[in-house]
C-alpha positions in Angstrom: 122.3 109.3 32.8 123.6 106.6 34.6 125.6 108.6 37.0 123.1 111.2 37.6 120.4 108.5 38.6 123.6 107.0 41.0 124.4 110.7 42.7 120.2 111.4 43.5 120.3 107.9 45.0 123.2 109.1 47.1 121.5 112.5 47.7 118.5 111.2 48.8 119.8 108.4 51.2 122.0 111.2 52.9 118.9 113.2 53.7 116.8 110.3 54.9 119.9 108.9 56.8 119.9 110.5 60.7 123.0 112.6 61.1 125.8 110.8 62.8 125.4 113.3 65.9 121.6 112.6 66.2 120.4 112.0 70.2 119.5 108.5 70.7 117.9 107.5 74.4 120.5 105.2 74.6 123.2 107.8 74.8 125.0 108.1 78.2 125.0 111.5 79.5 127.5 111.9 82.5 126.3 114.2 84.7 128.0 116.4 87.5 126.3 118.3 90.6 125.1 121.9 89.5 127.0 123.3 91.8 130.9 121.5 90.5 132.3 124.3 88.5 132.7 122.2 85.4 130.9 122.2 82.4 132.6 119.9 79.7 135.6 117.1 80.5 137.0 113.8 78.4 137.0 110.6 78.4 140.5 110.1 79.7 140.0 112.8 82.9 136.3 110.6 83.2 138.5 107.6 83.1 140.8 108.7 85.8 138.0 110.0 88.6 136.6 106.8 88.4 138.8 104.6 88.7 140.3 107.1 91.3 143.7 108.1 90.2 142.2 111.6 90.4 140.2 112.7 92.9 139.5 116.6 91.6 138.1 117.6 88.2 141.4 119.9 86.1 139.4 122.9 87.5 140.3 122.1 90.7 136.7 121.0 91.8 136.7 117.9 93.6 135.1 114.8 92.2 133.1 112.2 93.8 132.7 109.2 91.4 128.8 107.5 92.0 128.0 104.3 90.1 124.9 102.7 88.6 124.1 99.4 90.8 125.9 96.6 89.3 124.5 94.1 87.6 122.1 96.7 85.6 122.3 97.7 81.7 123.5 101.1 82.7 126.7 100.1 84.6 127.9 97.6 82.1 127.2 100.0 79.2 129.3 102.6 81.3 131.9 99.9 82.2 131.8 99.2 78.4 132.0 102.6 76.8 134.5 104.6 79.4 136.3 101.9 81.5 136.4 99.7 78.8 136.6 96.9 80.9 134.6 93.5 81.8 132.5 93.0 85.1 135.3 90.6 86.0 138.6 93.0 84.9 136.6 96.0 87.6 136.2 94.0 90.3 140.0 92.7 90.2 141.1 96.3 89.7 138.9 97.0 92.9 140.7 94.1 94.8 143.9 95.3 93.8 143.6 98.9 94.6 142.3 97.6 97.6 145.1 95.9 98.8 148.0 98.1 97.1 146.3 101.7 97.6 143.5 101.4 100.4 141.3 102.6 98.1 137.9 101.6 98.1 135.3 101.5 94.5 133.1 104.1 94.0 129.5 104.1 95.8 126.4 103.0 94.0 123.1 104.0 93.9 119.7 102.9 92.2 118.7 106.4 91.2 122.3 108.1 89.9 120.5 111.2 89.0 119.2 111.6 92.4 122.4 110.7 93.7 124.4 113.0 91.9 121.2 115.9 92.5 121.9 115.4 96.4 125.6 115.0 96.9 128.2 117.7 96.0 131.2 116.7 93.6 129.2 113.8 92.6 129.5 112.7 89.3 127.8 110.3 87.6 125.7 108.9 84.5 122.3 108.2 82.8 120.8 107.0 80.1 119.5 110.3 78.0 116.1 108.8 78.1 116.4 109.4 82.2 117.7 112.4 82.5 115.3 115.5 83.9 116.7 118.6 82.5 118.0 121.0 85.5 118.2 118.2 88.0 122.6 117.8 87.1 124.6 119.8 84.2 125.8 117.3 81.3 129.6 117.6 81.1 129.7 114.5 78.2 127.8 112.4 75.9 128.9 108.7 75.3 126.7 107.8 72.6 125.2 104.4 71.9 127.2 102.5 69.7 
């Protein structure tokens, strides 16, 4: 009896649990232009555009990394979740490329979505709760940890 009682317990916090691939608002959805031929990607190829040791999507299309401003929820949950780096460990990669590579950090905006809407090969990120269906196509989720 025991063991019955112990497995509908189980039963019945599975089904009230949310499934582990549920949408939360605080999901980062990185978006690309509608016109970069690209519809899906990884972290690691993500990884590489923006920190610029790619400049083209494995398609061929070419990539044009746009940030969040700094300072703001959405570029250190970005930084967090992809880069996995601090505020402090980006802007020292950014000196160093700098120096070493004449390579400059990405661009930032206030309104990625916009951003990435208006320029061609951008790509970008927002939180799901920002996103406008049709403005940019979703190409990854990072969800909210």
């Amino acid at each position: 009896m025991r063991q019955v009682f112990l497995g509908a317990t189980l039963l019945a916090l599975a089904l009230l649990s949310p499934p582990a691939t549920a949408e939360s608002p605080d999901d980062i959805l990185v978006i690309v232009n509608k016109s970069t031929a690209l519809d899906e990607t990884t972290v690691a190829e993500l990884r590489n555009i923006f920190l610029k040791k790619k400049s083209a999507w494995h398609t061929g299309a070419s990539a044009l990394p746009v940030h969040a401003q700094e300072n703001t929820v959405l570029r250190k949950q970005f930084r967090d979740r992809l880069l996995q780096m601090s505020a402090t460990a980006e802007r020292e990669y950014w000196k160093n490329a700098k120096i070493k590579q004449a390579l400059m950090a990405p661009p930032t905006f206030s309104n990625t979505l916009k951003a990435v809407f208006k320029l061609r090969g951008a790509v970008s990120y927002v939180f799901r709760s920002d996103y406008k269906e049709g403005v940019a196509k979703v190409v990854l989720v990072l969800p909210a940890s």
